[in-house]
C-alpha positions in Angstrom: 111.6 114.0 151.4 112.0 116.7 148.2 114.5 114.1 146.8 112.0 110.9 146.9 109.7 113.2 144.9 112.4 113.4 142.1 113.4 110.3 141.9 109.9 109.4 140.5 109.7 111.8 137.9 112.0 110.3 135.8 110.1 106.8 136.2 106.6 108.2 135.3 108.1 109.9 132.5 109.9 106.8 131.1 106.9 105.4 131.4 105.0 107.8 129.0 107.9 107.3 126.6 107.2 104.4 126.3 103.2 103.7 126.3 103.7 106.5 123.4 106.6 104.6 122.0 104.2 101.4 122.0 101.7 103.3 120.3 103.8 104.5 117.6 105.2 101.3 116.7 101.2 99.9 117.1 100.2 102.5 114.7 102.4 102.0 112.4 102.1 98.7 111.9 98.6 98.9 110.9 99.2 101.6 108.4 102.2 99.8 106.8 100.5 96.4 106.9 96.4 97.9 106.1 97.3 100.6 103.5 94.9 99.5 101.2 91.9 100.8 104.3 94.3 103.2 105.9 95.0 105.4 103.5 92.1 105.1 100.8 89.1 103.7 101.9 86.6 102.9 98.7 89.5 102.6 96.7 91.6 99.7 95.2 95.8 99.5 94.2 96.7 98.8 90.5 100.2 97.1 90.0 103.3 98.8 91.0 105.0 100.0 87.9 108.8 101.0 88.1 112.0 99.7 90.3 112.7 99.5 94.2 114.7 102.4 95.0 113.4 105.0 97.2 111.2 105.2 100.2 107.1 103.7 100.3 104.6 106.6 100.2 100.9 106.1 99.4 98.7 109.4 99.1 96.3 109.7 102.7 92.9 110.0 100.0 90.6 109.9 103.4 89.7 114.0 103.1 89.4 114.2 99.5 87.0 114.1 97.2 88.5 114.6 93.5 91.9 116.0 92.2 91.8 119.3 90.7 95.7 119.1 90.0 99.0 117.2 89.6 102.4 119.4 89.2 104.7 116.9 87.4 108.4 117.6 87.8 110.4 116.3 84.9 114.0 116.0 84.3 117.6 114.5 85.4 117.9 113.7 88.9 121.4 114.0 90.0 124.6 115.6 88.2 125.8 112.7 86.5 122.2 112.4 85.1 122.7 115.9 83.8 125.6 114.5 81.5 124.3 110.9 80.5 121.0 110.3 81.5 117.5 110.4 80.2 114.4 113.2 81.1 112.3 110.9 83.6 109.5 112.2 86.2 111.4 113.1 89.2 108.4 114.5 91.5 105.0 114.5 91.4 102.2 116.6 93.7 98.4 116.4 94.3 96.1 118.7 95.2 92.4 117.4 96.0 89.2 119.0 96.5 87.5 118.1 100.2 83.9 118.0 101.1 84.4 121.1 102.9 84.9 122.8 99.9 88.8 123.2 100.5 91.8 122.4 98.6 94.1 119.9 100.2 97.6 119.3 98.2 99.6 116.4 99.4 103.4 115.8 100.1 105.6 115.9 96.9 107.2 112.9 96.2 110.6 113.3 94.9 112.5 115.9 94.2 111.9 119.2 92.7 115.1 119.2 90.4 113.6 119.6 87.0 110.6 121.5 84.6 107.2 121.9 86.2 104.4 121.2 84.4 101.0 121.5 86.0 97.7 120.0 84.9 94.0 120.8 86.1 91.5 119.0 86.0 87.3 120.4 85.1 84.9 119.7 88.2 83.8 115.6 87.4 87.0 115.3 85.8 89.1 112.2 86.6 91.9 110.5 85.0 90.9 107.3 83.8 93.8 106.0 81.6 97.6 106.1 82.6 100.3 105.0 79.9 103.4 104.7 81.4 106.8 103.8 80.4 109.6 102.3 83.5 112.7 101.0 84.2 114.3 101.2 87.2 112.5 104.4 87.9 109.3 106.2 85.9 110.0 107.4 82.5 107.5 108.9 81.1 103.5 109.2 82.4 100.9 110.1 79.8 97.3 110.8 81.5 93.9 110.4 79.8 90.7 111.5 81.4 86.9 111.1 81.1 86.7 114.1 79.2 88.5 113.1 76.6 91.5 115.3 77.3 94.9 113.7 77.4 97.9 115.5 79.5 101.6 114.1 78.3 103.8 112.2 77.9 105.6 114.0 80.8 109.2 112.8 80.8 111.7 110.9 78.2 112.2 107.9 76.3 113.9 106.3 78.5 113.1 102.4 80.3 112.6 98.5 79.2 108.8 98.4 79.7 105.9 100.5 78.4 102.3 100.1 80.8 99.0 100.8 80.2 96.4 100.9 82.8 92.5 101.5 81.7 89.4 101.7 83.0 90.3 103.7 86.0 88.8 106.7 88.0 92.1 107.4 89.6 92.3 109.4 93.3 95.7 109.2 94.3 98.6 107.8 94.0 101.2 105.6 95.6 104.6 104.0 94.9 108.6 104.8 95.6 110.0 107.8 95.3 113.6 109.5 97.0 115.8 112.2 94.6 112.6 110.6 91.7 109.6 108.8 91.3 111.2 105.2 91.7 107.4 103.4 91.0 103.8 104.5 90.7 100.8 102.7 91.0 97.4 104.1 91.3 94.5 104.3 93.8 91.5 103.3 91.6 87.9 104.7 93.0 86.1 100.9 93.2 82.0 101.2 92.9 80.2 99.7 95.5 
């Protein structure tokens, strides 16, 4: 009798494994396929700018309200970058304000190999002008905000293709990113 009993343990708990397995893979799925509403609802993507190393991220912009600052890391990011390559942004890191009246910073994208360089942003402050410069990876970023204040360029002279996006009240932002920022694009606050 005790050894019937533990014979269906292992059955029930396969079974858990996999409804949670299922609902994983389900989840997933909608976030990789619906970014645009999971991750950012009232807000629009620009273009992709950069190359297609790296991994996908896209900042989660559902508990924020506005950023009060990016930390930009700029410089080489591996040791045979140290010899022959350019500065280019290797990380970059967000930190909102929420409607609870709380700080939320997000995940840093890329790695934390170079110079810091941090930028805040006045309350009603948003960025609404990104230059950019890209090759296989992000360059250079120059922001430009309501306020008239401009932060950059952060990063070097390196890249084939210079970018300019306007008329933006930026919230976030998403892209490619593993030892660098491999692309960037930008959540963009659309008025209803």
């Amino acid at each position: 009798m005790f050894s019937s009993k533990i014979s269906f343990i292992p059955i029930i708990m396969t079974q858990k494994f996999l409804i949670f397995i299922v609902s994983l893979v389900f989840a997933c799925t909608i976030l990789l396929n619906f970014p645009d509403k999971a991750f950012a609802h009232g807000y629009k993507k620009t273009p992709q700018f950069g190359g297609d190393g790296g991994d996908i991220f896209a900042d989660n912009l559902t508990r924020t309200e506005q950023i009060v600052s990016i930390d930009i890391w700029v410089g080489k990011p591996s040791a045979w970058y140290k010899v022959f390559g350019k500065k280019r942004i290797v990380a970059i890191q967000t930190t909102w304000s929420t409607p609870e009246g709380t700080s939320l910073t997000g995940c840093k994208r890329g790695k934390d190999t170079g110079e810091k360089n941090n930028i805040q942003f006045r309350d009603g402050e948003y960025i609404t002008k990104v230059n950019g410069r890209t090759g296989d990876e992000v360059d250079s970023l120059t922001f430009t905000t309501n306020m008239g204040q401009k932060f950059g360029p952060y990063g070097g002279d390196g890249g084939k293709r210079d970018f300019e996006e306007k008329d933006l009240h930026v919230g976030g932002f998403f892209g490619r990113s593993g030892n660098r920022i491999d692309a960037i694009g930008f959540w963009n606050l659309v008025e209803d």
